[in-house]
matplotlib code that plots the C-alpha trace (Angstrom):
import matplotlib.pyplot as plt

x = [3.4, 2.7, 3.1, 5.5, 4.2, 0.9, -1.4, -2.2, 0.8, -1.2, -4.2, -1.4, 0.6, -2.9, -3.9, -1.0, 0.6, -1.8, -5.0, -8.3, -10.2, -13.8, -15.9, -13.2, -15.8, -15.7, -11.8, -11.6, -8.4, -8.4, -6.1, -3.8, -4.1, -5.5, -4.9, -6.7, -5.9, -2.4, -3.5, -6.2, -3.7, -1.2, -3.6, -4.1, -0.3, 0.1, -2.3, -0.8, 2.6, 0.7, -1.3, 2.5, 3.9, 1.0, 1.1, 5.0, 4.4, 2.1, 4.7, 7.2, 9.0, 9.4, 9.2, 6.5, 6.6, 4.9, 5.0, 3.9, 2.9, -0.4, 1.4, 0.3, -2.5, -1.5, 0.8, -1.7, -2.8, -0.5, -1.1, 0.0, -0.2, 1.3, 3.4, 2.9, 6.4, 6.6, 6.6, 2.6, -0.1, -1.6, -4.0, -7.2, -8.5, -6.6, -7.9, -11.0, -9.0, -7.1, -10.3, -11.7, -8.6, -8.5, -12.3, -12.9, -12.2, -9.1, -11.0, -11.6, -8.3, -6.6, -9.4, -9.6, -6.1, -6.9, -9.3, -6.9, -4.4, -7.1, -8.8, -5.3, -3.9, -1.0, 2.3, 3.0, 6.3, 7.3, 9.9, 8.3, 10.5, 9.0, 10.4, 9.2, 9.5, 7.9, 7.8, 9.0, 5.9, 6.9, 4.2, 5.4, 8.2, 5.3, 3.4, 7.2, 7.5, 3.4, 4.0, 7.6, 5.6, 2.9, 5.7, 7.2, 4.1, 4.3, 7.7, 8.2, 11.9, 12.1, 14.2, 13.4, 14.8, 13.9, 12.9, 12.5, 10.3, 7.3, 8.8, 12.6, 10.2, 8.6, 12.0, 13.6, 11.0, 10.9, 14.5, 15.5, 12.4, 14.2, 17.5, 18.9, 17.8, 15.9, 18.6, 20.8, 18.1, 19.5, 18.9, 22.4, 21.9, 18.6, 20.2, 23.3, 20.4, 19.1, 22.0, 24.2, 21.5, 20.7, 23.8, 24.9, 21.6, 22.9, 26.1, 28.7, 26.9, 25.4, 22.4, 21.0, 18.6, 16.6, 16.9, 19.7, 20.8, 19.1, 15.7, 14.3, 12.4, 10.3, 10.6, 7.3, 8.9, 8.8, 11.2, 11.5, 13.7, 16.0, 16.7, 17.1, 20.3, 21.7, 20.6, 22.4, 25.6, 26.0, 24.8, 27.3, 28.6, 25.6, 22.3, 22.0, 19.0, 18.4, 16.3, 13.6, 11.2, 13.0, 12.3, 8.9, 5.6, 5.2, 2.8, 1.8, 1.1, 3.7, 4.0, 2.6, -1.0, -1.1, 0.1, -1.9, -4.9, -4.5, -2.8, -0.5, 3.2, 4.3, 5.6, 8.5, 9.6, 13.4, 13.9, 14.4, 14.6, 11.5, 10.7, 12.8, 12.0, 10.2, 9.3, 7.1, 7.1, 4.5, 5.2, 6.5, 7.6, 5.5, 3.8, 5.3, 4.3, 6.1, 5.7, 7.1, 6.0, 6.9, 8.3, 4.3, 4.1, 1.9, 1.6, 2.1, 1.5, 2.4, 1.0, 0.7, -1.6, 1.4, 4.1, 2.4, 2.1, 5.7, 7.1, 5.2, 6.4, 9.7, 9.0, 7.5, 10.2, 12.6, 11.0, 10.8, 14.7, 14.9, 12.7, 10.9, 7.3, 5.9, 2.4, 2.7, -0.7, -1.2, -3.4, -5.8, -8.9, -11.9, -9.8, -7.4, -7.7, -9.5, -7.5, -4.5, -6.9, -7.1, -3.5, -2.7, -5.4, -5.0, -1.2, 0.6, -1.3, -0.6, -3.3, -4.9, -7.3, -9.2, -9.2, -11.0, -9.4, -6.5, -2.9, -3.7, -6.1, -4.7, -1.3, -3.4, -4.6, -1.1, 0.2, -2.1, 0.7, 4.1, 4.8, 2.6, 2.5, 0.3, -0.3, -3.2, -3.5, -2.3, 1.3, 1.2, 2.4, 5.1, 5.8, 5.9, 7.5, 6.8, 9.2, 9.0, 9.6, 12.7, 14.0, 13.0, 15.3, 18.1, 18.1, 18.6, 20.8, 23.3, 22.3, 25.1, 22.7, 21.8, 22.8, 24.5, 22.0, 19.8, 22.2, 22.3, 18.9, 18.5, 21.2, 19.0, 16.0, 17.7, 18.7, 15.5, 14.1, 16.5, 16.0, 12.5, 11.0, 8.4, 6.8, 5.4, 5.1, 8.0, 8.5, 12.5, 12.5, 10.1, 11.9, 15.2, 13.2, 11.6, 15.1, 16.4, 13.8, 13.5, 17.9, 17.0, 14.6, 16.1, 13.0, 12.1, 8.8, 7.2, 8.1, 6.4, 4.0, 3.5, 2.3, -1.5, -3.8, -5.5, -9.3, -10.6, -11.7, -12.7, -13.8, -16.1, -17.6, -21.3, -22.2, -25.1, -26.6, -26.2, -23.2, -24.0, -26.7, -25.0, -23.2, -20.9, -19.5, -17.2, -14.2, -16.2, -17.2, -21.1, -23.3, -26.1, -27.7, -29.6, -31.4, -32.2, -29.2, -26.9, -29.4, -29.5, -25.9, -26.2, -28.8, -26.8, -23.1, -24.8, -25.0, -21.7, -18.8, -16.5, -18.5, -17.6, -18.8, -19.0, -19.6, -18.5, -19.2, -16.2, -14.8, -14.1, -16.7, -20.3, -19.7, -20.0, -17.2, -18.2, -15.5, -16.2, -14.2, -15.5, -13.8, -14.0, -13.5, -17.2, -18.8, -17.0, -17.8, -21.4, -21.4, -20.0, -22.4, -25.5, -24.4, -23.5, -27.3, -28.4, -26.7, -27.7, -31.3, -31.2, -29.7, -32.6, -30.9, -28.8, -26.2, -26.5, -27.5, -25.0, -25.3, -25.0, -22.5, -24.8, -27.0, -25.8, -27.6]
y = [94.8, 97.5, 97.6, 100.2, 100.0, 103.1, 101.4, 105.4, 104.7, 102.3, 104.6, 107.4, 105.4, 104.1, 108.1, 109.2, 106.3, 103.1, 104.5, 102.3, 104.9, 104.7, 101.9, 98.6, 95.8, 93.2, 91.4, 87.4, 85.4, 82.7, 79.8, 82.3, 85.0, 88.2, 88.6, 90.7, 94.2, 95.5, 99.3, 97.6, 95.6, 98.5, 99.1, 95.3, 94.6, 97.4, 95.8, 91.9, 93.2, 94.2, 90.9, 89.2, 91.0, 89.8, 86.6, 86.3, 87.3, 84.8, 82.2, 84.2, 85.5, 82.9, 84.3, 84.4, 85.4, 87.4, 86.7, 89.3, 87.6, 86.9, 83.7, 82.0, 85.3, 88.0, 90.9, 93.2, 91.4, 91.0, 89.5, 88.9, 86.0, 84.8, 82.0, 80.2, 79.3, 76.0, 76.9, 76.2, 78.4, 80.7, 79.0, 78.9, 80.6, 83.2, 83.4, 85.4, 87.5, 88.8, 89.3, 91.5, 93.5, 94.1, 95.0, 97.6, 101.7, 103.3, 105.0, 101.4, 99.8, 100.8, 99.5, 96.2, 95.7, 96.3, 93.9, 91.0, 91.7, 90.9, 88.2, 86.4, 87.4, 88.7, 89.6, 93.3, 93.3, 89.8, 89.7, 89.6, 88.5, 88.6, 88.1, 89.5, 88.4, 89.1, 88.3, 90.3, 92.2, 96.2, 96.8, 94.3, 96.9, 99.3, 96.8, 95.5, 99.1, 98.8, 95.5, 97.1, 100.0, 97.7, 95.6, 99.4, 100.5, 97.9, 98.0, 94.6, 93.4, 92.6, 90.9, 92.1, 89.1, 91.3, 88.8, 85.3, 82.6, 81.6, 78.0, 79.8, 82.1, 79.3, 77.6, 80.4, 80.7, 77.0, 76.8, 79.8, 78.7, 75.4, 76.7, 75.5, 71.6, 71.8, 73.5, 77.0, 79.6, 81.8, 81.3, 80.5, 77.5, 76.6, 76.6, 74.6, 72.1, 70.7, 71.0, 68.4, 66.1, 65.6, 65.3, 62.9, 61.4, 61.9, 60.1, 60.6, 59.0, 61.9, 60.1, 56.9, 54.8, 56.6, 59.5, 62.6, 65.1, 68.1, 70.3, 73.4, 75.2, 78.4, 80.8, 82.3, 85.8, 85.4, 84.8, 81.0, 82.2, 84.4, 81.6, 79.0, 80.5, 80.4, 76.5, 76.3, 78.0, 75.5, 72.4, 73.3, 69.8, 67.7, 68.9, 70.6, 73.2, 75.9, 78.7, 80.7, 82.9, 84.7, 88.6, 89.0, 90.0, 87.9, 84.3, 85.7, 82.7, 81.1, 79.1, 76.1, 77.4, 78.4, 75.1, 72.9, 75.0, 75.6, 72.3, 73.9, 74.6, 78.2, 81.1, 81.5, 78.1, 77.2, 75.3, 72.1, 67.9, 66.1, 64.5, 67.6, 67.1, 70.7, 72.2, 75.0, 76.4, 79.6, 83.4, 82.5, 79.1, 77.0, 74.8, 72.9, 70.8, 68.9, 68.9, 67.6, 67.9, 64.2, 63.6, 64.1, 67.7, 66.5, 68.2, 66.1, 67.1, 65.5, 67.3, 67.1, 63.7, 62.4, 63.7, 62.4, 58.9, 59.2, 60.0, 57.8, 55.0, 56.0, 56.3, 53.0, 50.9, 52.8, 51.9, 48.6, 48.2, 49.7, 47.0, 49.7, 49.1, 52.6, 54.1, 55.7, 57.8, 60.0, 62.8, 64.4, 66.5, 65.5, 67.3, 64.4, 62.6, 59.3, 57.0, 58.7, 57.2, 54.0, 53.8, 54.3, 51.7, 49.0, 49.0, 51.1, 49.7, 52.8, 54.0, 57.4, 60.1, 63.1, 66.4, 70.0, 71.8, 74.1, 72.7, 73.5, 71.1, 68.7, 68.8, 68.8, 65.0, 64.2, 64.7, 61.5, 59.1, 58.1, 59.7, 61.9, 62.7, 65.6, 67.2, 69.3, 68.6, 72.2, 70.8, 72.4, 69.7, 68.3, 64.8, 65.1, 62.7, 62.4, 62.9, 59.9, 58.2, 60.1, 58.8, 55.5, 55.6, 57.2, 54.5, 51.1, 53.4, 53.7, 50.2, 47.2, 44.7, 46.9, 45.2, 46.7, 47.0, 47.9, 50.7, 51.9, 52.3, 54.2, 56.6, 57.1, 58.2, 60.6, 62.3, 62.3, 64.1, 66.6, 67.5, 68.1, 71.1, 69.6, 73.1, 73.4, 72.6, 74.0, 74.1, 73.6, 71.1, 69.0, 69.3, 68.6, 65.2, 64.0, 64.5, 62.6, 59.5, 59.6, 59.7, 56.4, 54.7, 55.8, 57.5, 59.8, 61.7, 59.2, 55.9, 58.7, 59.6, 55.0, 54.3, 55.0, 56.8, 60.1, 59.9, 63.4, 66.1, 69.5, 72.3, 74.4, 78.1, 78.5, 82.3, 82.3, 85.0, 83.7, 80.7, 80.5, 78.3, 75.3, 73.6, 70.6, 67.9, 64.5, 66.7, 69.1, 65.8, 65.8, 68.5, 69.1, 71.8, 72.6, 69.8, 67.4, 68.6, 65.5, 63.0, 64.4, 64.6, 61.4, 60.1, 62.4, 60.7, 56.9, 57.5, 58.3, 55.6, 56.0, 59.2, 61.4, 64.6, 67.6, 70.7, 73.1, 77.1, 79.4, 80.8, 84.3, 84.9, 84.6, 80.9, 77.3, 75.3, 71.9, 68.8, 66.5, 62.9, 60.2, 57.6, 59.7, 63.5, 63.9, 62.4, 64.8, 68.0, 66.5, 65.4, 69.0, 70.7, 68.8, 69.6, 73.0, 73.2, 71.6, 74.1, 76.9, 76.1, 75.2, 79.2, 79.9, 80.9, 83.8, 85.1, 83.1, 79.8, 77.3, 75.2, 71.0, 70.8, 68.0, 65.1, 62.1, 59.1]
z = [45.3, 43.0, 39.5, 37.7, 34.5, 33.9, 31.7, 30.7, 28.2, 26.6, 25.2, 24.6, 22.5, 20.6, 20.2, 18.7, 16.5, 16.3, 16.4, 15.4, 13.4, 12.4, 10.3, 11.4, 11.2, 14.0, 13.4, 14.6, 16.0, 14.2, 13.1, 10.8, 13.9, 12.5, 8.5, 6.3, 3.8, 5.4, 5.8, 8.3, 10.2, 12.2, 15.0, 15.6, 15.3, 18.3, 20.1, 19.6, 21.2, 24.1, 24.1, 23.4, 26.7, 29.3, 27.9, 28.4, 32.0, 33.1, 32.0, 34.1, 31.2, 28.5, 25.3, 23.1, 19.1, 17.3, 13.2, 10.9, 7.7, 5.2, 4.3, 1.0, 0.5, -1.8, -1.5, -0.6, 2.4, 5.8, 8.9, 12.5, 15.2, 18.4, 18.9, 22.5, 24.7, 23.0, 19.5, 19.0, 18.4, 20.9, 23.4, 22.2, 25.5, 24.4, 21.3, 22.5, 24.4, 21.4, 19.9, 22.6, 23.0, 19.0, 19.2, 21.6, 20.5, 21.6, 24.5, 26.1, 25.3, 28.8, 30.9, 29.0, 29.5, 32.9, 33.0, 31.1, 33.6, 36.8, 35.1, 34.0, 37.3, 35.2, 37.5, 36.0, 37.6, 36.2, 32.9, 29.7, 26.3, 22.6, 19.7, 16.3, 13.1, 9.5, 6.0, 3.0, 2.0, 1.9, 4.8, 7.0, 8.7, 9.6, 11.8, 13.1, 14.5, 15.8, 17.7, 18.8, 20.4, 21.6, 23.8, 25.1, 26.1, 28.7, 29.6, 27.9, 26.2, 23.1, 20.0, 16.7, 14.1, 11.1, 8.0, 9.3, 8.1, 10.2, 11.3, 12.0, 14.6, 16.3, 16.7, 18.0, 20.7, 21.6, 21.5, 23.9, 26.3, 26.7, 26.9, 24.1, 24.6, 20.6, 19.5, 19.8, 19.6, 17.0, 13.0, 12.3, 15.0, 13.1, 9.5, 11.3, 13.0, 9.9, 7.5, 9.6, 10.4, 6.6, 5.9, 7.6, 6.6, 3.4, 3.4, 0.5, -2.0, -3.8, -6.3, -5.7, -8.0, -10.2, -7.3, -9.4, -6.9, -8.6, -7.3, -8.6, -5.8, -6.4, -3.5, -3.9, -3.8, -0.2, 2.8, 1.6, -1.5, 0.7, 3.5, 0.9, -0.5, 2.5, 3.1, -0.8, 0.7, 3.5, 1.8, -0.9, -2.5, -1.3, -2.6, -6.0, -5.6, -7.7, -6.3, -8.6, -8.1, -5.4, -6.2, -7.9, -6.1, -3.4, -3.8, -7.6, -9.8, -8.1, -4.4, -2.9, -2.6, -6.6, -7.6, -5.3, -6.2, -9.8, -10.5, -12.8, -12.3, -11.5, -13.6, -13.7, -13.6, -15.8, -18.7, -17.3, -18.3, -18.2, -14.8, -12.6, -9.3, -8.4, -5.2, -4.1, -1.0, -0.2, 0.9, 4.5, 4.0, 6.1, 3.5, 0.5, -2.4, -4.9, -9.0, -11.9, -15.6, -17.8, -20.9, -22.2, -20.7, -17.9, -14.9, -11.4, -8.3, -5.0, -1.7, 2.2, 1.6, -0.1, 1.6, 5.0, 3.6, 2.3, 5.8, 7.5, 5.6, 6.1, 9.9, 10.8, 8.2, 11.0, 14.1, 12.9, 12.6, 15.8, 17.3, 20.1, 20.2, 19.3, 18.0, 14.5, 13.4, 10.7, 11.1, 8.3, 7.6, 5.6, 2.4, 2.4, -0.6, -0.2, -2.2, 0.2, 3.3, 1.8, 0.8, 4.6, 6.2, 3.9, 2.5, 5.1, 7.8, 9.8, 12.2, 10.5, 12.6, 11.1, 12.5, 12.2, 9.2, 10.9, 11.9, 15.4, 15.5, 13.2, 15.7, 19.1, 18.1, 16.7, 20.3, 21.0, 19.2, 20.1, 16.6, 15.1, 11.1, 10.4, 7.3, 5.7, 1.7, 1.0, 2.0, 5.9, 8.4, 10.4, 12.6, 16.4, 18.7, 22.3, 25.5, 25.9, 22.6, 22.3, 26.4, 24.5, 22.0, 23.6, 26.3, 23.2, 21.7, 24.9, 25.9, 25.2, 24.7, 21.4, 17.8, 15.4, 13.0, 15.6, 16.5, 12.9, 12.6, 16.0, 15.0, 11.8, 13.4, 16.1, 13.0, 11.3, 14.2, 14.1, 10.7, 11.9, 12.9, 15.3, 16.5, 13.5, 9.4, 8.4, 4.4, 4.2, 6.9, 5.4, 1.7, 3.4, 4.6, 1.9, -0.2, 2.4, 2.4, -1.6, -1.7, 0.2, -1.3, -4.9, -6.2, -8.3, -8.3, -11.0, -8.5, -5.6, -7.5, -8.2, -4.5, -5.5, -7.5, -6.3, -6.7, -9.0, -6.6, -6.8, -3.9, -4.8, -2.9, -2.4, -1.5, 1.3, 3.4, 6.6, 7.2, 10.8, 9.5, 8.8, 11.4, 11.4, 13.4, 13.5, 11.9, 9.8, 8.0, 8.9, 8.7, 11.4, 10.5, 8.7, 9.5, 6.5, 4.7, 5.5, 4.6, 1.2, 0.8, 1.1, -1.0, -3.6, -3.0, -3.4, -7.1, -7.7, -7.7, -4.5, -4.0, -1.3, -0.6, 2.8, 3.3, 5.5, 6.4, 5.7, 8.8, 7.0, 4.5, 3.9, 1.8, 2.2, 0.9, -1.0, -1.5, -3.9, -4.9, -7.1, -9.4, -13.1, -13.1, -14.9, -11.5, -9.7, -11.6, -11.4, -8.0, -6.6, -8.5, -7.2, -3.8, -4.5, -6.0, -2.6, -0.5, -2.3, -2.2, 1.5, 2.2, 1.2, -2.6, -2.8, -5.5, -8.8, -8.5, -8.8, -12.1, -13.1, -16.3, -17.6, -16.4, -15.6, -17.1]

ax = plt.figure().add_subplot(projection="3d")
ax.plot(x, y, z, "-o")
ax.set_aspect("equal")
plt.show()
């Protein structure tokens, strides 16, 4: 059958509205989609909606999202990536296909279209649904209107959502592909989702223990701050949040990734009692860590290591109550915090796997366990729980022969996954549960912050000519190549205390990132820099040479 849709549209749309231009160096898919300066971004965004629309029609018309956002980067940077039917990121197969489609000239675009649709085997005269969504930057309207025109040039429907944040988009598309069966596939149905499970998580009782029903959360200026209002309207009379930083420029000194990386709190921040509990979400609230300053003016942080290790607890105290035999794993990369590793293995006694550095990677192995934490340290993570977990518990919970207690504590954890977002980390979903799980335990951030000790670390950038050079393996943990550089690593990390050190190539820039942990924070600034050094002089040298604060004796 033939196809009504002239791909001619395609190129004229391109010449006349998205055009590439000259000198647009070669652009990669990767974890974050494309993301770079925004005024390079509009021709890409045109091309993702087409991308969006065959994708939708080779799953026969389920939708597929497209998110404009730069995230946690700065305001002058946007972005835009695709979100797969079940609320996951775009196949990797696809990945290179994006890539190709952003990287050839205007004059080629129709044919390699053409040539997506015959190798995909794409059914032109199939449905096709996307949904959009973006951020708050000022430019993100402009590259809306590019991906709108991207969809029309293919005759594609669409649902523009305006200003969502990046977990409320995956949602919307998982929910609507499954008919409703995650939830009612409209934001108000989201916002409904995880208010009534926490609170009846919550109960009446208000404050608990040394837990006070009181949380300041920074918005990052982004989408985060805007949504949360609305959470603050509904939860009205059961959690106490007060939102800051909710109309500045977007992630500037302030957000999750500023105060995990800068291990200071944000500007901004209110007058407040020692020992506030303190949130920070980042620009489109898909990552968040938790601070607090004590009665000393010391700054605490608590991120994805801890908040993994915090749910997971929770999690396996639950299916023990419920008396299912289940696997629980937690899932990490090599930036996890050690002592957060050992903390897992030898107290929790919760299996724990490492994966590649990405959340697509990190929630691919997670789908290995009955119930799957992942979290990256920068605070990016969520739990997933199998099909068949969930028939599982459904089936004690409706079975007679099921205790009381037994019941109680089934009923618990039906409602802890519904205040989870499991397509992806979702910042206000994962506050809303860890509120819930300290409200029970009757913490505060200091008995939190109590369960173990974070070993000193520090990451460190080495510029290089060439970062194709070095290669890795076993989770970015071990590095091949160049040969001989592992083995010194090694002989390097033996002299420092519960050294640990990797390195890894960056997969945007022209630098090799270096981790460092030890027992004292003078081994670490030693132990980085000696690597660093190492790395440097194994590039070949390039830049300005990395230098050792002092020698250790």
């Amino acid at each position: 059958m033939s196809s009504s849709v002239d791909l001619r549209t395609v190129y004229a749309f391109a010449r006349e509205f998205h055009s590439k231009g000259p000198n647009i160096g070669k652009m990669l898919y990767g974890t974050a989609g494309f993301r770079t300066l925004h005024d390079k971004l509009e021709f890409i965004a045109f091309r993702m909606g087409i991308l969006a629309t065959l994708r939708s029609r080779t799953f026969s018309g389920q939708a597929i999202g497209v998110m404009i956002t730069a995230s946690h980067n700065p305001e002058c940077d946007n972005g835009v990536k695709i979100i797969d039917p079940k609320g996951e990121m775009l196949e990797m197969s696809w990945e290179g296909i994006a890539t190709d489609l952003v990287n050839v000239s205007d004059d080629k675009l129709e044919s390699e279209v053409a040539k997506i649709i015959a190798q995909q085997k794409v059914d032109m005269n199939a449905q096709s649904n996307v949904f959009i969504g973006m951020d708050t930057r000022y430019h993100s309207p402009a590259m809306g209107r590019a991906v709108v025109n991207g969809v029309r040039a293919l005759k594609g429907n669409l649902r523009d959502y305006g200003i969502l944040t990046t977990p409320m988009l995956h949602y919307l598309v998982f929910s609507h592909n499954v008919k409703g069966a995650y939830g009612t596939p409209t934001e108000a149905g989201y916002v409904a989702k995880l208010v009534t499970a926490f609170k009846k998580l919550r109960g009446e009782k208000l404050e608990n223990g040394n837990y006070k029903n009181f949380l300041l959360f920074d918005g990052a200026n982004g989408v985060g701050s805007l949504k949360m209002f609305e959470f603050n309207r509904q939860l009205a009379g059961t959690l106490q949040c007060q939102v800051f930083n909710a109309n500045g420029k977007i992630n500037h000194n302030c957000g999750a990734d500023y105060v995990k990386t800068s291990q200071r709190p944000p500007t901004g921040l209110p007058e407040h009692e020692p020992n506030t509990r303190c949130v920070s979400v980042d620009g489109d609230a898909d990552r968040v860590v938790y601070f607090f300053i004590d009665s000393n003016g010391t700054f605490h942080l608590l991120d994805g290591d801890r908040i993994a290790t915090l749910i997971a607890d929770y999690l396996m105290d639950l299916v023990q109550k419920c008396g299912i035999s289940l696997k629980l794993g937690i899932v990490q990369t090599a930036y996890a915090n050690g002592a957060s590793t050992d903390y897992i293995v030898d107290q929790l006694k919760i299996d724990v796997a490492c994966a590649q550095t990405g959340v697509k990677h990190l929630h691919h192995k997670a789908l290995e366990y009955d119930i799957g934490v992942y979290f990256e340290a920068n605070g990016h993570g969520t739990v997933i729980f199998s099909e068949k977990t969930k028939a599982k518990l459904s089936v004690a919970l409706n079975s007679t022969a099921t205790s009381e207690e037994r019941r109680e504590a089934l009923n618990k954890l039906l409602l802890t996954i519904d205040l989870i977002n499991e397509t992806v980390g979702d910042a206000i979903s994962d506050m809303l549960l860890v509120e819930t799980i300290l409200h029970t335990k009757g913490w505060d951030l200091s008995d939190w912050l109590a369960t173990y000790d974070d070993l000193p670390n520090l990451q460190q950038k080495v510029k290089v000519q060439d970062r194709n050079i070095f290669e890795t393996t076993d989770a970015e943990r071990i590095c091949v190549k160049p040969e001989g550089l592992q083995d010194k690593i090694n002989e390097i990390v033996k002299k420092y205390k519960r050294g640990r050190s990797f390195v890894r190539p960056s997969g945007t820039e022209d630098v090799v990132r270096v981790y460092a942990e030890a027992e004292n924070a003078d081994d670490v600034q030693l132990l980085a820099a000696e690597v660093s050094i190492l790395v440097y002089e194994m590039a070949n040298g390039v830049g300005e040479r990395p230098m050792i604060p002092h020698q250790k004796l």
